[in-house]
TIDOBA-995768 format. One record per atom (N, C-alpha, C, O): residue in one letter; atom name; x, y, z. Coordinates in steps of 0.2 Angstrom, whole numbers. Layout:
BEGIN
a,CA,X,Y,Z
...
***
This chain:
BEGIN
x,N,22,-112,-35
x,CA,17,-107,-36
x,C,19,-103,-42
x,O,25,-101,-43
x,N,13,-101,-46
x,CA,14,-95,-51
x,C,10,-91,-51
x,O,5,-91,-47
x,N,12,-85,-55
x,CA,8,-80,-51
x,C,10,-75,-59
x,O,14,-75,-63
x,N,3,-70,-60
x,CA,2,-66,-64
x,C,-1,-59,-61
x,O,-6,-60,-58
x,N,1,-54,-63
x,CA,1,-47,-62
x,C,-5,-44,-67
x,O,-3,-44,-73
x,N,-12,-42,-66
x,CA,-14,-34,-71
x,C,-17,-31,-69
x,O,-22,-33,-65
x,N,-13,-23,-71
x,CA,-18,-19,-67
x,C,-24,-16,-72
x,O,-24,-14,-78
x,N,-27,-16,-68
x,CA,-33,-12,-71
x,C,-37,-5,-70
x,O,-43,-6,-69
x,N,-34,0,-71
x,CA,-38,6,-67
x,C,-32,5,-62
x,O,-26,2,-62
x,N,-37,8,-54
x,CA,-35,9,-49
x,C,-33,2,-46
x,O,-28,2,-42
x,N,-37,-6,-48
x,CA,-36,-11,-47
x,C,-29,-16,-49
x,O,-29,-18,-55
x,N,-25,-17,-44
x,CA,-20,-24,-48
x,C,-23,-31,-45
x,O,-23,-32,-39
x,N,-24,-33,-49
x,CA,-26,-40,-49
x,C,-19,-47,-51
x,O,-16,-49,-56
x,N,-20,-50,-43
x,CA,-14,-54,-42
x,C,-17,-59,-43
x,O,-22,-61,-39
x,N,-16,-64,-48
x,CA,-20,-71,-50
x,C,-14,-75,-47
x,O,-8,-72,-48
x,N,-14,-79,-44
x,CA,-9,-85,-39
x,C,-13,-94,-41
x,O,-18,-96,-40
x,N,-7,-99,-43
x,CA,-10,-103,-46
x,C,-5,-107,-41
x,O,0,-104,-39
x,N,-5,-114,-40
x,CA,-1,-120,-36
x,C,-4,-120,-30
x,O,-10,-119,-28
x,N,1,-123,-26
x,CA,3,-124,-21
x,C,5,-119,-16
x,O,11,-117,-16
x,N,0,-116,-12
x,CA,3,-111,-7
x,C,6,-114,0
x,O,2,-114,5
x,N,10,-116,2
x,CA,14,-117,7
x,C,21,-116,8
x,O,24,-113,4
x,N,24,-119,14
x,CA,29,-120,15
x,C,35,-115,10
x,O,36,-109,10
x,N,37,-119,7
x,CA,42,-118,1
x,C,38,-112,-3
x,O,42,-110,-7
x,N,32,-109,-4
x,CA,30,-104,-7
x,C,29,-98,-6
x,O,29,-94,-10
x,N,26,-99,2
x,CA,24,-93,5
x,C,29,-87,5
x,O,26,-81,7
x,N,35,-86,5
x,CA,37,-80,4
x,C,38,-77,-3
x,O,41,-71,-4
x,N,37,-80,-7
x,CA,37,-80,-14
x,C,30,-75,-14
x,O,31,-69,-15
x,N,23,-78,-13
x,CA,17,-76,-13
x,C,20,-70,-8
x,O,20,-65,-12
x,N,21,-68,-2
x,CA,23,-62,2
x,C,27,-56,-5
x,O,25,-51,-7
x,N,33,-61,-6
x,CA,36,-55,-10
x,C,31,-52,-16
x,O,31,-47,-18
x,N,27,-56,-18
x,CA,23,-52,-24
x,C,16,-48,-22
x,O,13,-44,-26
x,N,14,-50,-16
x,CA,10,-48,-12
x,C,11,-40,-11
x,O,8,-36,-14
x,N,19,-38,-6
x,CA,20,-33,-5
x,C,22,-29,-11
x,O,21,-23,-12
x,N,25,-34,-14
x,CA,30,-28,-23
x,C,22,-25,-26
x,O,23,-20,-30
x,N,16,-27,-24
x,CA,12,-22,-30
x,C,7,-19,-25
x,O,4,-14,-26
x,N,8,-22,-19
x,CA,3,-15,-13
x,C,4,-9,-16
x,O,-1,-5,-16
x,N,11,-8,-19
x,CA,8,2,-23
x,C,7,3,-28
x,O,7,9,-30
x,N,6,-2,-31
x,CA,3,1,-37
x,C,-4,1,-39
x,O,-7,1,-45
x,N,-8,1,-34
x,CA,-17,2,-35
x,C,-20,4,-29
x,O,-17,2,-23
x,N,-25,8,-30
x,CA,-29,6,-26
x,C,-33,1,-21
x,O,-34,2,-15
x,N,-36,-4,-26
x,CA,-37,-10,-24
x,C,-33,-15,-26
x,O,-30,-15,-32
x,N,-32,-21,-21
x,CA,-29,-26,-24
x,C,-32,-33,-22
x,O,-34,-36,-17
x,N,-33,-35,-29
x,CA,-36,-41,-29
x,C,-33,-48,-30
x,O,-32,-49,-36
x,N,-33,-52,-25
x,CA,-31,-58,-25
x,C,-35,-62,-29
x,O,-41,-63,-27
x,N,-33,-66,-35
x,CA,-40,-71,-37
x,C,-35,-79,-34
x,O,-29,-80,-34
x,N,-37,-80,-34
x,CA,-36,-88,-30
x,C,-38,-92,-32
x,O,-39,-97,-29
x,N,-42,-92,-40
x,CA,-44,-97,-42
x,C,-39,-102,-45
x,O,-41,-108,-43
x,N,-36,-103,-47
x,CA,-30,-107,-48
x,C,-26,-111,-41
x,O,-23,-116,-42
x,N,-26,-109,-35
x,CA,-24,-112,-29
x,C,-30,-117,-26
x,O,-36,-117,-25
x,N,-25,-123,-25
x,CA,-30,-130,-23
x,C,-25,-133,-14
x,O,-26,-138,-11
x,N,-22,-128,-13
x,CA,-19,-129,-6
x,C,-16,-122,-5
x,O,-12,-119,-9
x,N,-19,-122,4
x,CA,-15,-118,8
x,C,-12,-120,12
x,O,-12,-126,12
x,N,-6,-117,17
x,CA,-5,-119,24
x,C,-5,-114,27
x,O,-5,-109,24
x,N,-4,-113,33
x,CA,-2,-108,38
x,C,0,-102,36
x,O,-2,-96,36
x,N,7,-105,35
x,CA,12,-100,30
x,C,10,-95,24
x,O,12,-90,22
x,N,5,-99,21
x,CA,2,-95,16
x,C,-2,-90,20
x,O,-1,-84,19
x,N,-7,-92,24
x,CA,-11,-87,28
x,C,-8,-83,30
x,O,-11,-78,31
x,N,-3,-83,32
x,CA,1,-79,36
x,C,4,-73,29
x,O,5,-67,29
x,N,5,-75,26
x,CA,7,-70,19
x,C,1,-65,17
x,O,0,-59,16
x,N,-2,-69,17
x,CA,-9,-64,15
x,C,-13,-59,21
x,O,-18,-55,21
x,N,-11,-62,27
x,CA,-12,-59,31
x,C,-10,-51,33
x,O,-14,-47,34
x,N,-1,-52,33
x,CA,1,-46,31
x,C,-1,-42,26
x,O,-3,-36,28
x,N,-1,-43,20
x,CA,-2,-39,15
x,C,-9,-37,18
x,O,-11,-31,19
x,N,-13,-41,19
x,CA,-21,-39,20
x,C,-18,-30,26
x,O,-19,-25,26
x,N,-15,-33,29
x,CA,-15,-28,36
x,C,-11,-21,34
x,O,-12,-15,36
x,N,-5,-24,29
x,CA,-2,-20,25
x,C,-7,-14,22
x,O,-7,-7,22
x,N,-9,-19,20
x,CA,-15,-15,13
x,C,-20,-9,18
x,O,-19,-4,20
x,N,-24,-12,19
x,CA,-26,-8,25
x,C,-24,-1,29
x,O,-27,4,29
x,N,-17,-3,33
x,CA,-13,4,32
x,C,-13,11,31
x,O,-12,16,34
x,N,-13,7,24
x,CA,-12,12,17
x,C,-17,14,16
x,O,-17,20,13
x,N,-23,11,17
x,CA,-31,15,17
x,C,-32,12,10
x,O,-34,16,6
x,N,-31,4,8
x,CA,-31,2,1
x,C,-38,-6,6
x,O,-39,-8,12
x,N,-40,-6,-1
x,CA,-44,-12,-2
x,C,-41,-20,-5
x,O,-39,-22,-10
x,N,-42,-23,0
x,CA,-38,-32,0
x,C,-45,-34,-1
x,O,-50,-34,3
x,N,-45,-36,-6
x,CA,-50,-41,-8
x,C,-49,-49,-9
x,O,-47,-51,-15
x,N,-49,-54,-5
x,CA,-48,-60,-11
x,C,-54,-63,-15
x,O,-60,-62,-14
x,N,-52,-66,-19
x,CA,-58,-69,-25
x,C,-56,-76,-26
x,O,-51,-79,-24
x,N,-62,-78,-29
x,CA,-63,-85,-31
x,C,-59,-91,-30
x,O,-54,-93,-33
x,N,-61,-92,-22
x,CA,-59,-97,-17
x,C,-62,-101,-20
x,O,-67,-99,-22
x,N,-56,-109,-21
x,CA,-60,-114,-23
x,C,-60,-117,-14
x,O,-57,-115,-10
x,N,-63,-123,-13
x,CA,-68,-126,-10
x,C,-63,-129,-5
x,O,-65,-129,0
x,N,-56,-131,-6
x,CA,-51,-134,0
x,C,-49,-129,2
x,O,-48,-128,8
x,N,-47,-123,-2
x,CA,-46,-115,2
x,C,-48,-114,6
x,O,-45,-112,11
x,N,-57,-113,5
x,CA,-61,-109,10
x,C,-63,-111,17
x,O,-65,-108,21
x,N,-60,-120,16
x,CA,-62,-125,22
x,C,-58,-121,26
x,O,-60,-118,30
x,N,-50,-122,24
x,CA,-43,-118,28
x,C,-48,-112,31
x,O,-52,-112,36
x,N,-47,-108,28
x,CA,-49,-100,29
x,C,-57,-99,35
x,O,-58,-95,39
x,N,-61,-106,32
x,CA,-66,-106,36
x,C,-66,-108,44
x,O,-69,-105,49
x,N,-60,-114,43
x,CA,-57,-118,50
x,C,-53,-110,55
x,O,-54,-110,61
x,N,-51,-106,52
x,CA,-46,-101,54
x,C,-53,-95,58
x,O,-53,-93,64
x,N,-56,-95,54
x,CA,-62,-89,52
x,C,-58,-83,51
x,O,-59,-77,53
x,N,-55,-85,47
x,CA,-53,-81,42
x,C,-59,-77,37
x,O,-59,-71,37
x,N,-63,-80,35
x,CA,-71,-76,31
x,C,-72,-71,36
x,O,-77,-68,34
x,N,-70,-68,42
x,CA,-73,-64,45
x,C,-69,-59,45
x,O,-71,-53,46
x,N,-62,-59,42
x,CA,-57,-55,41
x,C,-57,-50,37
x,O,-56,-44,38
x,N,-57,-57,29
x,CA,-52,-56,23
x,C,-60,-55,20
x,O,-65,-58,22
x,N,-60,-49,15
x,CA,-66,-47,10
x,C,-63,-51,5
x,O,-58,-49,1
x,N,-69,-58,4
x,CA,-68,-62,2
x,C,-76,-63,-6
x,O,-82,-65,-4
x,N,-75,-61,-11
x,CA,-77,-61,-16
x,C,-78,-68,-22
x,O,-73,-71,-24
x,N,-83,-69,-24
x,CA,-86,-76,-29
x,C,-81,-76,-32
x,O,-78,-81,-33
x,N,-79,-70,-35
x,CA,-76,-70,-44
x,C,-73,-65,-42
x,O,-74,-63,-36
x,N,-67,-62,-49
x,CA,-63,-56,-49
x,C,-68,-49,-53
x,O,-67,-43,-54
x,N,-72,-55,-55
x,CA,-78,-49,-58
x,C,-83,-45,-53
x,O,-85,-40,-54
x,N,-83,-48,-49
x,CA,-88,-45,-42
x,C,-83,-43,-39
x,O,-86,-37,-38
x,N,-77,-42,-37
x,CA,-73,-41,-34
x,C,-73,-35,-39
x,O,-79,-34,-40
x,N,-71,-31,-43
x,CA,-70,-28,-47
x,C,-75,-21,-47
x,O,-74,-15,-47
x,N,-81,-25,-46
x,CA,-89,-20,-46
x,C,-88,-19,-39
x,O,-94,-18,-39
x,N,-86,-19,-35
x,CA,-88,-16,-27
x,C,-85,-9,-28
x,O,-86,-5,-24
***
């Protein structure tokens, strides 16, 4: 997993690319939690991830719940298509404020 940091304004936008599982997900936790304070909103773009597993949900879950907390906005962005299946299978969509692009995500 690779992963890239910008903030924008109020918003940091966490771009994450690879493989989120097993062997990643606390990678993805620790960059998750290192920037919950530096914004307001924080936006996950996920367009670069083509797998999840539990463990990965399980990371962004916290943070989501983290974030929340705080009175901060968890948004994720541009799920590609074997992502959303996971997340759909989960019903995860009923959770996570999940967004097309990081550009829409951005405008809310």
């Amino acid at each position: 997993m690779k992963h890239q940091v910008k903030t924008d304004g109020e918003n940091v936008i966490i771009s994450i690319s690879g493989d989120v599982d097993l062997e990643f997900s606390g990678d993805l936790r620790t960059v998750l939690m290192e920037n919950l304070p530096k914004g307001r909103t924080i936006i996950v773009d996920m367009s670069g991830v083509e797998l999840i597993d539990s463990s990965g949900i399980a990371s962004l879950l916290e943070a989501f719940q983290n974030a929340r907390k705080k009175g901060k906005d968890f948004i994720i962005a541009s799920v590609n298509t074997p992502v959303i299946r996971v997340f759909n299978l989960a019903r995860l969509e009923t959770v996570f404020d999940i967004e097309e692009s990081v550009e829409s995500a951005l405008s809310r």
